[in-house]
C-alpha positions as CSV (number, residue, x, y, z in Angstrom):
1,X,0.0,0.0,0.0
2,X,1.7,3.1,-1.2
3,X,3.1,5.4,1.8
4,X,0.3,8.4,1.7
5,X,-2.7,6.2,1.9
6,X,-1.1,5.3,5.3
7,X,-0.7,8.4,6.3
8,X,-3.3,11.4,7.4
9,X,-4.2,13.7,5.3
10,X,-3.1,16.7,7.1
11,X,0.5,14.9,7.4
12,X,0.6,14.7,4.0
13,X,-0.4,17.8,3.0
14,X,2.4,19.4,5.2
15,X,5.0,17.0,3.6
16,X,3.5,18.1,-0.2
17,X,4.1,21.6,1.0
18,X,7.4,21.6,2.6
19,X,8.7,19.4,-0.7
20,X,7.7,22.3,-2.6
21,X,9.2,24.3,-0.5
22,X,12.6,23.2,-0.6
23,X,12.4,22.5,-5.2
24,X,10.9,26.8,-4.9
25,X,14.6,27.3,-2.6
26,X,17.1,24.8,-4.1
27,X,15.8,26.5,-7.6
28,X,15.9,29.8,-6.5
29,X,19.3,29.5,-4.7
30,X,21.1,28.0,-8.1
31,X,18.9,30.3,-10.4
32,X,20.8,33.1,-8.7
33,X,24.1,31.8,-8.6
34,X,24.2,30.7,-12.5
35,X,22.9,34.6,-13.5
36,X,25.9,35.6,-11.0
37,X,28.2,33.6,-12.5
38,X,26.9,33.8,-16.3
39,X,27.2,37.8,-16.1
40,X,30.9,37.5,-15.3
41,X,31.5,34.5,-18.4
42,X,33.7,35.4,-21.3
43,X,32.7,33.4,-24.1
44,X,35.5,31.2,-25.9
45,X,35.5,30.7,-29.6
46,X,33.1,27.8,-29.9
47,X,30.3,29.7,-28.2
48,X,30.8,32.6,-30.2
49,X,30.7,30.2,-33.5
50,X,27.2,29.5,-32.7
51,X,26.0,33.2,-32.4
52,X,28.1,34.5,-35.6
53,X,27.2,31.8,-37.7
54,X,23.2,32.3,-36.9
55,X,23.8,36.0,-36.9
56,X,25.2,36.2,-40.4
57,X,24.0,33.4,-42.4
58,X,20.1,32.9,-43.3
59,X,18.2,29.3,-42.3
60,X,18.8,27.8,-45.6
61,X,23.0,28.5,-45.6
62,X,22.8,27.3,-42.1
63,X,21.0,24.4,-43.5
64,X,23.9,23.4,-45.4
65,X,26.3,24.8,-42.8
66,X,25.5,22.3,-40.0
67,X,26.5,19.0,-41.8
68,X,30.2,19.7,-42.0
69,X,30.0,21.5,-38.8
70,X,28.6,18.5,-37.2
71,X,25.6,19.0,-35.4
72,X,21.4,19.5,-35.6
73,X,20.5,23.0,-35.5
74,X,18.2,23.4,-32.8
75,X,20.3,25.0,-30.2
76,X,21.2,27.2,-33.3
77,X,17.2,28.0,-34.2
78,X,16.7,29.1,-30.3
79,X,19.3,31.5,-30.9
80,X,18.8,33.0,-34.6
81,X,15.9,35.1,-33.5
82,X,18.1,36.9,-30.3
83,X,21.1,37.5,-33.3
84,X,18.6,38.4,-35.6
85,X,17.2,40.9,-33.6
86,X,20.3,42.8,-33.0
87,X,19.8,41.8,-29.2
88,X,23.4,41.5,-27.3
89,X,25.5,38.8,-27.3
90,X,24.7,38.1,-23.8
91,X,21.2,37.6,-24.8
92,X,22.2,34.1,-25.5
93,X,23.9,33.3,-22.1
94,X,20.9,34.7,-20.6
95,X,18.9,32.1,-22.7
96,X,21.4,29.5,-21.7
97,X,21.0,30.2,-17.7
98,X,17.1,30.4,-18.1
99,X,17.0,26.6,-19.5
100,X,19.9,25.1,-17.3
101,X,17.3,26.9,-14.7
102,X,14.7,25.0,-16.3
103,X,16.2,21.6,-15.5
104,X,17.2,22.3,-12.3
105,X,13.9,23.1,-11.5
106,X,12.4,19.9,-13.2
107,X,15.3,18.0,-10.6
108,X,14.0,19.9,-7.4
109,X,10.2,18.8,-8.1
110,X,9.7,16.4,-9.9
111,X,12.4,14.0,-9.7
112,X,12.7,11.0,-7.4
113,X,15.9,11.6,-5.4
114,X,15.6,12.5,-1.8
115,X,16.8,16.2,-0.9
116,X,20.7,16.6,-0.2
117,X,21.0,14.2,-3.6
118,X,19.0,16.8,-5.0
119,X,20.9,19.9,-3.9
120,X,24.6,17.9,-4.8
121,X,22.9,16.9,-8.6
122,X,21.8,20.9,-9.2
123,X,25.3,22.0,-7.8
124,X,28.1,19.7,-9.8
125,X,30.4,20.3,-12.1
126,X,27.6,19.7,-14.9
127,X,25.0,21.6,-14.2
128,X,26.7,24.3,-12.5
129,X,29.2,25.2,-14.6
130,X,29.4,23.2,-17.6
131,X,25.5,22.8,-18.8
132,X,25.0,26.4,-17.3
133,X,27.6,28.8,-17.9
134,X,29.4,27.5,-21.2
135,X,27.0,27.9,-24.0
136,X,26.2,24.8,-25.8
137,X,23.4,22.7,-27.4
138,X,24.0,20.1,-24.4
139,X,21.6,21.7,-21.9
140,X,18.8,21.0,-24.3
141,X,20.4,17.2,-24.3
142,X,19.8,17.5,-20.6
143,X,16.7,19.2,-20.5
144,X,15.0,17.1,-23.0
145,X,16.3,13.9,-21.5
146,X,15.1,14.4,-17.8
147,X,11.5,15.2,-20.0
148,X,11.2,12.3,-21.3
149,X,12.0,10.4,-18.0
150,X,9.3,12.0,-16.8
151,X,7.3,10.6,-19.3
152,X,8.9,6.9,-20.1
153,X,8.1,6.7,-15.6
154,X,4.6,7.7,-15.8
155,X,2.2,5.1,-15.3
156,X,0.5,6.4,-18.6
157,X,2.3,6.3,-21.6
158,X,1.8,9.5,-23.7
159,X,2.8,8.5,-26.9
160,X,2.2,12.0,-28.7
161,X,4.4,13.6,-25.8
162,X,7.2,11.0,-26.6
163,X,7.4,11.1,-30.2
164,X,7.7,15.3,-29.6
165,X,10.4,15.5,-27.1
166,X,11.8,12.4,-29.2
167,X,12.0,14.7,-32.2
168,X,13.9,17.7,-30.7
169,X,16.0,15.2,-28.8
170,X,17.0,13.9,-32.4
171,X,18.1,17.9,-33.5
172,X,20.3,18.7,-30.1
173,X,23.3,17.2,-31.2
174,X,24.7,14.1,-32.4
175,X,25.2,12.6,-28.6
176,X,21.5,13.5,-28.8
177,X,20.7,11.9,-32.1
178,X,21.9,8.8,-30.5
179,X,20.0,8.9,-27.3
180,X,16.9,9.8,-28.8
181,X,17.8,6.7,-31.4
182,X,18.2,4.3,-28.6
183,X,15.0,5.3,-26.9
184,X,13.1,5.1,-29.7
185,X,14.2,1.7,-30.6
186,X,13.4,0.4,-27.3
187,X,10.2,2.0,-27.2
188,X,9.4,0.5,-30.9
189,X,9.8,-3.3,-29.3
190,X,7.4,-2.0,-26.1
191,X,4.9,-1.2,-28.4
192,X,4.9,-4.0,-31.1
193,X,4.8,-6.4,-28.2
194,X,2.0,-4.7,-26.7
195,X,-1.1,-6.8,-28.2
196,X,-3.1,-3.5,-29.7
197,X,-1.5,-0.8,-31.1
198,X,-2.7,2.8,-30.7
199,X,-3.7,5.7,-32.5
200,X,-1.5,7.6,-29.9
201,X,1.7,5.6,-30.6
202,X,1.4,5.8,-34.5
203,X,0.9,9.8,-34.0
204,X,4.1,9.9,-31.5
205,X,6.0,7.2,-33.6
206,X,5.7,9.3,-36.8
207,X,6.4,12.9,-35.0
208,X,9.6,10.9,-34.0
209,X,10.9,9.7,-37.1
210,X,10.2,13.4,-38.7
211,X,12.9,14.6,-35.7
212,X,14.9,11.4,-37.2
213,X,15.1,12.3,-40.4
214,X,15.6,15.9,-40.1
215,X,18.4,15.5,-38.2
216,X,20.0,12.7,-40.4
217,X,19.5,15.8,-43.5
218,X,21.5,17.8,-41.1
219,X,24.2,16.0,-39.7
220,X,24.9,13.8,-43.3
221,X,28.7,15.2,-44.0
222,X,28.9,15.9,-47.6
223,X,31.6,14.9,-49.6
224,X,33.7,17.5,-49.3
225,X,33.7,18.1,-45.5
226,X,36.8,17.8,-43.5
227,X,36.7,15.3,-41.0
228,X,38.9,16.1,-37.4
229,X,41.1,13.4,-35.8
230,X,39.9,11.9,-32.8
231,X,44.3,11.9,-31.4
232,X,43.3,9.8,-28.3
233,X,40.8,6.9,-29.6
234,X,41.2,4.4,-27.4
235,X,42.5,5.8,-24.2
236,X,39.2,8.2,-24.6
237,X,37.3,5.7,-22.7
238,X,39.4,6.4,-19.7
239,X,39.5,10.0,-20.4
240,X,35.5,9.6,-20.3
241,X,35.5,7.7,-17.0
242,X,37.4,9.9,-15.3
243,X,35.9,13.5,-16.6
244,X,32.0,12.4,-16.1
245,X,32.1,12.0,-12.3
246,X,35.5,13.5,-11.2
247,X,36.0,16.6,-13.6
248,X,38.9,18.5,-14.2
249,X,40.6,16.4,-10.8
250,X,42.4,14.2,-13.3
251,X,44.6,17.9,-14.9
252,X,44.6,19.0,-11.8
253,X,46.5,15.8,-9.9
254,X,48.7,16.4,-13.7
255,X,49.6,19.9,-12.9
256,X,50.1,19.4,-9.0
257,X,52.6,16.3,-9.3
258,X,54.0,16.4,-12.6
259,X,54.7,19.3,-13.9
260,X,56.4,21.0,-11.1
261,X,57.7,17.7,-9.4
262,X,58.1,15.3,-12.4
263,X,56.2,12.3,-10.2
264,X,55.7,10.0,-12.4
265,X,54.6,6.9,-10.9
266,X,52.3,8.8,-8.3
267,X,50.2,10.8,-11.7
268,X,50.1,7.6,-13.2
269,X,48.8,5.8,-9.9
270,X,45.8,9.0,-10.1
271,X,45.0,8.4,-13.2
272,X,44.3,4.8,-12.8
273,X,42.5,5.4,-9.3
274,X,40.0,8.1,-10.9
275,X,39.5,5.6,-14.0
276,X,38.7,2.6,-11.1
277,X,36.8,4.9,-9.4
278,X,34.6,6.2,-12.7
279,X,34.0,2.5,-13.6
280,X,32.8,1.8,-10.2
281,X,30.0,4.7,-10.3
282,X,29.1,3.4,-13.4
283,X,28.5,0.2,-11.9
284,X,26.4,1.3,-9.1
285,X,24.2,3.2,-11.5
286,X,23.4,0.0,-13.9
287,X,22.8,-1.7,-10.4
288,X,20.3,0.8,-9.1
289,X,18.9,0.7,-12.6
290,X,19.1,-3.1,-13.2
291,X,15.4,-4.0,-12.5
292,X,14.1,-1.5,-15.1
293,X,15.2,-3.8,-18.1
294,X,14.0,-1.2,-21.1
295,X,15.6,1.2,-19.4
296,X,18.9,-0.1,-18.8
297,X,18.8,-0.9,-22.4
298,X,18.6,2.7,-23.2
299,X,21.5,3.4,-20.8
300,X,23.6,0.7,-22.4
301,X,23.0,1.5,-26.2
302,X,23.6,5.4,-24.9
303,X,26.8,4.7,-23.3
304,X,27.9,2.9,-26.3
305,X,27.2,5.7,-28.5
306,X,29.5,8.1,-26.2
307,X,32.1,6.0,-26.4
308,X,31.8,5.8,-30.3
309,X,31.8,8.9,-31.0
310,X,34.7,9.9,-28.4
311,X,37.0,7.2,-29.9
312,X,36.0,7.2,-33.2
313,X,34.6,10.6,-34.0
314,X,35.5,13.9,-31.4
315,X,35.8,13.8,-28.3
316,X,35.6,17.5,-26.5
317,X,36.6,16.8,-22.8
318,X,34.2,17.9,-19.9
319,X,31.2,19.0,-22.2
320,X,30.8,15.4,-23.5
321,X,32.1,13.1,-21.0
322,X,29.4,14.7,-18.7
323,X,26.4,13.5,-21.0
324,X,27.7,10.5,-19.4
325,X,26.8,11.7,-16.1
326,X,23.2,13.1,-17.4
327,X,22.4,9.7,-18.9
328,X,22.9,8.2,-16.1
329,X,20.9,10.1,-14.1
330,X,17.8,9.7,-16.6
331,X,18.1,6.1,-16.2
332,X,18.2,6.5,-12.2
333,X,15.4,8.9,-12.2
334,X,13.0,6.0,-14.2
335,X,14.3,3.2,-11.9
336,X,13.9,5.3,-8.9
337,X,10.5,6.8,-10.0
338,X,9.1,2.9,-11.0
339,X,10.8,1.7,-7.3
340,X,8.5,4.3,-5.6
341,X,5.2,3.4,-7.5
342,X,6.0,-0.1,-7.4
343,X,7.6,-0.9,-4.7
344,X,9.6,-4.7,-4.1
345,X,9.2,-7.0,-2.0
346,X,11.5,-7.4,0.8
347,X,15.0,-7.8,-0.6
348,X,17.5,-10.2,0.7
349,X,20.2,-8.3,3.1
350,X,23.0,-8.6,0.1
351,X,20.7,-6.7,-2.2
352,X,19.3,-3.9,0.2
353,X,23.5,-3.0,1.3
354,X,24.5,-3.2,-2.5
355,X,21.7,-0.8,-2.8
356,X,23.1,1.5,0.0
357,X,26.4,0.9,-1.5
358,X,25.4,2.0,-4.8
359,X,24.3,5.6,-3.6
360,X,27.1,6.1,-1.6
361,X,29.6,5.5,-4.5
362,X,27.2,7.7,-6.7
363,X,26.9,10.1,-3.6
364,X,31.0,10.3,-3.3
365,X,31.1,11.5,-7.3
366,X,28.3,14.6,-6.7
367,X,30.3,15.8,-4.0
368,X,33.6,15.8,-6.0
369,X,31.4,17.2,-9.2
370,X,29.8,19.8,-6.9
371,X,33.0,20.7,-5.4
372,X,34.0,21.3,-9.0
373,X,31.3,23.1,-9.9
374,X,31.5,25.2,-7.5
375,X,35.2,26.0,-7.8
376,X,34.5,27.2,-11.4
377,X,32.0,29.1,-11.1
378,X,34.5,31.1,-8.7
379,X,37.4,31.2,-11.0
380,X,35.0,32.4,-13.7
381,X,34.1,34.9,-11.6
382,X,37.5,36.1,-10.3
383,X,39.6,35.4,-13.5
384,X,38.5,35.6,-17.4
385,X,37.6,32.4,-18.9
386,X,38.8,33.7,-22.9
387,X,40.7,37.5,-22.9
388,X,38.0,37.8,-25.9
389,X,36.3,40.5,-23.9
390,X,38.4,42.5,-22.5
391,X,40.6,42.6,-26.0
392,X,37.2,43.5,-28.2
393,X,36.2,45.9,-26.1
394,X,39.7,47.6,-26.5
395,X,38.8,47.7,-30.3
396,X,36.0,49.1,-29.7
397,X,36.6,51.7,-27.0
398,X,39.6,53.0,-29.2
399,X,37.7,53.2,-32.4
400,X,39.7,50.0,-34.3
401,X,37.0,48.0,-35.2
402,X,36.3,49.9,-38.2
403,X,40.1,49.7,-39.4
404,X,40.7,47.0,-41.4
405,X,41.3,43.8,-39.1
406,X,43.5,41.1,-39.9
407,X,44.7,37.8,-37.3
408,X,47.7,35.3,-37.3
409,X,45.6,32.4,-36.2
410,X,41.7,31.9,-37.2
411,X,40.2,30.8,-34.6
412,X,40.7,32.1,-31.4
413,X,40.1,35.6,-33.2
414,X,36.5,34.7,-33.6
415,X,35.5,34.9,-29.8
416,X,35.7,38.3,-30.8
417,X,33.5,39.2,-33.6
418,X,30.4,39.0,-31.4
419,X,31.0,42.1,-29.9
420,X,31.6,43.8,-32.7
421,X,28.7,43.2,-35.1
422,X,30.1,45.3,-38.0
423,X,33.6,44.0,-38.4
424,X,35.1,40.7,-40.4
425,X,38.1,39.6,-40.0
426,X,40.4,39.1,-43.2
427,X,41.9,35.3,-42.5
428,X,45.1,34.5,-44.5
429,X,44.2,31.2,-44.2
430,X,41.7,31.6,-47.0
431,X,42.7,34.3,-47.9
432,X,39.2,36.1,-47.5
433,X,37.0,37.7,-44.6
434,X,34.6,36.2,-43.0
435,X,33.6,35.7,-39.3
436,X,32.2,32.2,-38.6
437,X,34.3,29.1,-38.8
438,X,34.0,27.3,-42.7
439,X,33.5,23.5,-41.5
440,X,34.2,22.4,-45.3
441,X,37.6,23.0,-45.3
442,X,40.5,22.0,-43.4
443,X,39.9,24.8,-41.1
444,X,43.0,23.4,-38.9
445,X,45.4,24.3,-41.7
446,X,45.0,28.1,-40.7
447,X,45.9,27.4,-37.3
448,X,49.2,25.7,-38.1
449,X,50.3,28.5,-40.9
450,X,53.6,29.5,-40.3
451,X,53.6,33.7,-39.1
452,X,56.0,34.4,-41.8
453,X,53.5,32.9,-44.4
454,X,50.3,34.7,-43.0
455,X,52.7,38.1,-42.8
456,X,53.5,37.0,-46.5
457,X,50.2,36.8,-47.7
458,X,49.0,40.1,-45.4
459,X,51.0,42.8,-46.6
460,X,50.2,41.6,-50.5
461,X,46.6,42.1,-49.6
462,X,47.1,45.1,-47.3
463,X,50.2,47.0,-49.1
464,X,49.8,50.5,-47.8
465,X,49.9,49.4,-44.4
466,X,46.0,50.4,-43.0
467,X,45.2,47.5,-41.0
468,X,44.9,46.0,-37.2
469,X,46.8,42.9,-36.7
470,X,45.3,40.4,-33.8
471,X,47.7,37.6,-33.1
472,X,46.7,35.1,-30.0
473,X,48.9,33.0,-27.9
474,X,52.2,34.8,-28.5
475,X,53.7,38.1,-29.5
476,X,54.3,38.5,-32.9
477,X,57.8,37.0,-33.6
478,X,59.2,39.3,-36.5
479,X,57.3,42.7,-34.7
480,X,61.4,45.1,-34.3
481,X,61.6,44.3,-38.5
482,X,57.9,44.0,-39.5
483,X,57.1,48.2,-38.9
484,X,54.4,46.9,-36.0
485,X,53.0,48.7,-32.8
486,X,52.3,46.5,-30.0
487,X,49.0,48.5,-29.0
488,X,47.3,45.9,-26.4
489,X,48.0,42.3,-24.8
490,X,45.3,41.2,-22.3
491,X,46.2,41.8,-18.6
492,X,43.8,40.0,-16.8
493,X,44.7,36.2,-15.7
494,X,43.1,33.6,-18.0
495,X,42.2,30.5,-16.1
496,X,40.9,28.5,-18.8
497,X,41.9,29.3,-22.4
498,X,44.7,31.1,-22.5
499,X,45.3,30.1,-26.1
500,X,42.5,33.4,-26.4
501,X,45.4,36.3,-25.0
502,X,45.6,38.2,-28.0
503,X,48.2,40.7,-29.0
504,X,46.8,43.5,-31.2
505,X,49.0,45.7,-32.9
506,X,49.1,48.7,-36.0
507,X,51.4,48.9,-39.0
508,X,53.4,52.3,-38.3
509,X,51.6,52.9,-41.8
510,X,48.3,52.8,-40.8
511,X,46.0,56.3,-40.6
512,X,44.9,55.1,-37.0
513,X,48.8,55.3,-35.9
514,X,49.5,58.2,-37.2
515,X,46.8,59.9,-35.5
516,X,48.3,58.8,-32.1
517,X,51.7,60.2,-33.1
């Protein structure tokens, strides 16, 4: 007999209410600490890709656009009306927050987890900072998935409801393509074994495989597109391990012992630790999971696809090791959800402790995650993630962004265009301007140009001199023979990508120079 029929009425209306309570605080509470945090982010280069390419290209180029870049457009259609508009760039971290908001408030009140599990999910690493602050289509992977948990652990199926949140979990991304795959395939052999098939489940079922095939018409790579290298294949599995439930402890254990001490053996005996300790979470999850057999299915064939596309494909550190953690959680949340509304009969004492045992292994990984989480959000807050503002607000305070602006170095430089909505960028490179990154070339090959080439091919397009020069990572090597000004190198500390410290400088020919003399 399930708990509130036991219990009076007045009890249980007190209980409803202080459980609101607490999702209304714990939501609040992180609501105001991601605005906090995302009104002190500097965007890197990949976030800024996003806005520029929406901002400057119309729906049917960034049709075409996404299949060499990789990706379903969705997160990119939420965003092209904000660009569109002429609305700041920080209209789309603002967008970001509000739907990272969105799921922590679907995790305070609806989910299945008691409390402090609750406040340690919101606060880790991926919610926190990563699904929060950095702004990416993976919050909508997140968002979309805990949605359909909701639904896939209702006693009801909604079949309409499925095949929609199916369909935009088909357009996030390609980790989401996958997901939404596996769920759909599991859900395909519920239904044909079920002995009546409903007008509901056709409806959802074809909603779905719209979302399926859109995406495919997306994401198919065209001939010409360059494909990246992987680098790590196999020993991304461990990488994956260790960065879903312990993030960022794995470089910094690198950067404590090896670097400054050279301690070999005791980085080595770290990394194998965190990847021991990453394989048991993942254990205890399939454990706590294991009675939901559907379920666990969709966990499996979801894991799978992470790790194919990580050894095979790209594998981007935090940001997709921690779908990982989410998919986990989505499976968790169902079991959890199907354990309260059907509760077992009395296990045997080996199964309730591996139970217990389970949650404290998972329980152990949120607090290191939240710890994370929390420790980012501060150095984001203290320090500059990318020198991208502070250097395009140097342009545009001093009246450069109108000059003629030309980089050593693609794509760093394009963290920042966004702030500057008038200005390209002439790229050597490719030898023409532009602003977003072109996925259908080998857009690396600009990256690893040697200076004296790009200075090579600068001056023959910029002979008389009038031009800005942005060069990131270093000072420009040839600058006491070249006839440059070193005008402005980013003094503020750059925790995270301090390949975006740029160093922007004027040929002594240029008008702008002149006028300063």
């Amino acid at each position: 007999m399930p708990k509130e029929m036991l219990m009076p009425a007045s009890e249980t209306k007190s209980e409803t209410t202080s459980d609101r309570l607490f999702a209304a605080t714990l939501t609040a509470v992180y609501a105001a600490w991601v605005i906090f945090v995302a009104l002190h982010h500097e965007p890197w280069r990949d976030e800024a890709d996003a806005w520029l390419a929406v901002r400057d290209m119309g729906p049917g180029q960034l049709f075409h656009w996404l299949g060499p870049a990789g990706t379903p457009g969705l997160w990119y259609l939420l965003i092209m009306p904000l660009a569109k508009l002429g609305l700041p760039y920080m209209a789309m971290g603002m967008l970001h927050a509000g739907l990272a908001i969105v799921v922590v408030a679907l995790i305070a009140f609806c989910s299945p987890f008691s409390r402090p599990i609750k406040v340690l999910i919101a606060f880790a690493y991926a919610f926190s900072y990563e699904y929060s602050i950095v702004r990416r289509s993976y919050v909508l992977t997140a968002l979309l998935l805990f949605l359909l948990a909701m639904v896939l652990a209702a006693r009801h199926r909604r079949y309409v409801a499925l095949g929609i949140l199916l369909c935009l979990l088909f357009n996030t991304n390609a980790h989401g393509f996958f997901f939404a795959a596996a769920i759909a395939a599991v859900v395909a052999v519920e239904v044909i074994r079920s002995p009546q098939l409903s007008r509901g489940a056709i409806a959802g079922a074809m909603i779905a495989a719209f979302g399926a095939a859109l995406a495919l018409a997306q994401i198919l790579q065209p001939t010409h597109a360059h494909l990246p290298s992987p680098g790590r294949r196999w020993p991304v599995l461990g990488y994956i391990l260790c960065e879903a439930f312990f993030p960022h402890v794995q470089h910094f254990s690198n950067h404590q012992f090896h670097f400054p001490h050279g301690r070999r053996l005791l980085i080595y005996a770290v990394f194998l630790g965190l990847r021991g300790a990453g394989a048991l979470v993942v254990l205890a999850a399939l454990y706590l999971i294991r009675r939901s057999r559907e379920t666990l299915a969709v966990v499996m064939l979801g894991g799978a696809a992470i790790a194919y596309l990580g050894v095979f494909k790209w594998y981007g550190g935090e940001r997709h090791a921690g779908l990982l953690f989410v998919l986990l959680l989505f499976g968790i949340w169902i079991a959890e959800q199907r354990r309260r509304q059907d509760p077992p009969a009395a296990e045997a004492r080996h199964g309730a402790l591996l139970h217990r045992l389970s949650w404290a292994a998972l329980t152990v990984s949120f607090v290191v995650a939240c710890a994370e989480g929390v420790l980012w959000g501060y150095r984001d807050v203290r320090w500059d993630y990318s020198g991208s503002t502070q250097a395009a607000m140097y342009l545009r305070d001093h009246e450069l962004a109108d000059t003629p602006i030309t980089c050593i170095g693609a794509a760093p430089v394009e963290a920042l265009l966004p702030y500057l909505p008038a200005t390209r960028v002439w790229y050597p490179g490719r030898e023409e301007y532009g602003t977003y990154v072109n996925w259908g070339r080998e857009w690396e090959a600009d990256e690893h140009m040697p200076q004296e080439e790009s200075l090579r091919r600068i001056h023959r397009q910029f002979p008389l001199g009038r031009y800005v020069l942005i060069v990131p990572a270093e000072r420009l090597r040839s600058a006491d023979t070249g006839g440059y000004q070193l005008l402005f190198k980013n003094s503020r500390y750059i925790f995270d990508h301090n390949e975006e410290t740029y160093f922007i400088y004027l040929h002594e020919d240029a008008p702008a120079l002149r006028a300063r003399q």
